[in-house]
N, C-alpha and C positions, 0 to 999 in steps of 0.2 A: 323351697323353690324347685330342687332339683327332683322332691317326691311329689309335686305337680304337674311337673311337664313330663317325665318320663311316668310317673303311675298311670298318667290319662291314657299317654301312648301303647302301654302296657296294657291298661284297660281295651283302647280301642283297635288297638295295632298286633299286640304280644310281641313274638318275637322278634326283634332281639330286644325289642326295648324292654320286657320282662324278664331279663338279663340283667337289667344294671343294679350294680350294689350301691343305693343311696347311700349306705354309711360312710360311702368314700366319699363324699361334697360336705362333710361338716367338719372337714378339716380347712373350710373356706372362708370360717367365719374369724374375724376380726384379722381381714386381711391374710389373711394363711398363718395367722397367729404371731406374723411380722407386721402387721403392719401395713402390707404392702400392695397390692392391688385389691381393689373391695372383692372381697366374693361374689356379692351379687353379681358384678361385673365377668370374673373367672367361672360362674357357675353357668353364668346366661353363654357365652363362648364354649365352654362343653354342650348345651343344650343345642347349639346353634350350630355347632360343627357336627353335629350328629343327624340331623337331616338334609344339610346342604353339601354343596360340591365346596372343593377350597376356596376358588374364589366368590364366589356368593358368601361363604363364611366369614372370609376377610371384608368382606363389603359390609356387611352386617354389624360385623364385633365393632367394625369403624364407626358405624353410624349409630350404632347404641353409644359409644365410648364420647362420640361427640355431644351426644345426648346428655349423657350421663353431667359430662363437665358444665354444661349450660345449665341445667335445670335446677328449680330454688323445691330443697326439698327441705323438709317432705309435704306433700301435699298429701297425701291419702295418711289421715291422723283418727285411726275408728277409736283411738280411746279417749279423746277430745279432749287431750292434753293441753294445746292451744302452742305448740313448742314454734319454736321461732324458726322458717327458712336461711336458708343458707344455699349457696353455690360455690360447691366443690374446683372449679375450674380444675378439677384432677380427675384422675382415677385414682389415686393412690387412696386409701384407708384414712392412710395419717392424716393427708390432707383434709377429705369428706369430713374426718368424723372432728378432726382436730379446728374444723373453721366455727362447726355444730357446738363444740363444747366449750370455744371462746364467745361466742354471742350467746350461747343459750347460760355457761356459767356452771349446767353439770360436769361431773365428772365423771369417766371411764366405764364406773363400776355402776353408774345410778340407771335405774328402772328406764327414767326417759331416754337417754341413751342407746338404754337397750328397744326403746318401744321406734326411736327415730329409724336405728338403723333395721328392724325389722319391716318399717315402714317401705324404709329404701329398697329392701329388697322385693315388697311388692309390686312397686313402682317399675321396677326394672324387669320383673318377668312379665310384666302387662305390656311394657316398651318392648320387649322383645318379639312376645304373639303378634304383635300389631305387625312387626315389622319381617315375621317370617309370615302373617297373613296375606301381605303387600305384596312379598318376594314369589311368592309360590301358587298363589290363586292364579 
């Protein structure tokens, strides 16, 4: 996610955005490794506070975050797994991924797990462009 939106920037922009050390955002995954706010979420909020002013930021991260908690994911399944929706009504991790693995039956460690919540995170960088397209055109 985060060598998406900062590579392009880097690509079309450079600096500073050909500054940033992607290896610092994959500490984001499975909730910061607590658990605890999805990364996608935490990663889209670095991304989003990196070309807006604070309030625009805060307006953003809210309206993704409400997003976030509505939405039956995953919808975007390119490996046509067929995996069941679910709504998070959180941001947390544990919630997301923990409502996913009661309906769907996998567990933590398993592929589909791993394929939902990569799913999520495209879902959420795509909700984000949309939403700093909206803010700043």
């Amino acid at each position: 996610m985060a060598e998406g939106f900062f590579g392009e920037l880097a690509d079309q922009v450079g600096y500073p955005f050909n500054q940033m050390p992607i290896e610092a955002f994959t500490s984001a995954a499975g909730g910061y490794g607590q658990a605890t706010l999805c990364g996608s979420i935490g990663v889209a909020a670095t991304c989003i506070g990196s070309v807006t002013d604070v309030k625009t930021s805060k307006k953003l991260i809210a309206e993704l975050s409400k997003w976030y908690k509505q939405e039956k994911f995953p919808n975007y399944q390119p490996e046509g797994l067929g995996l069941p929706q679910t709504v998070a009504e959180s941001v947390l991790c544990e919630k997301s991924v923990g409502k996913f693995m009661e309906v769907s039956g996998f567990v933590y460690d398993s592929p589909e797990r791993k394929s939902r919540c990569a799913s999520v995170a495209g879902e959420v960088v795509k909700k984000m462009v949309e939403l700093l397209n909206a803010e700043l055109a």
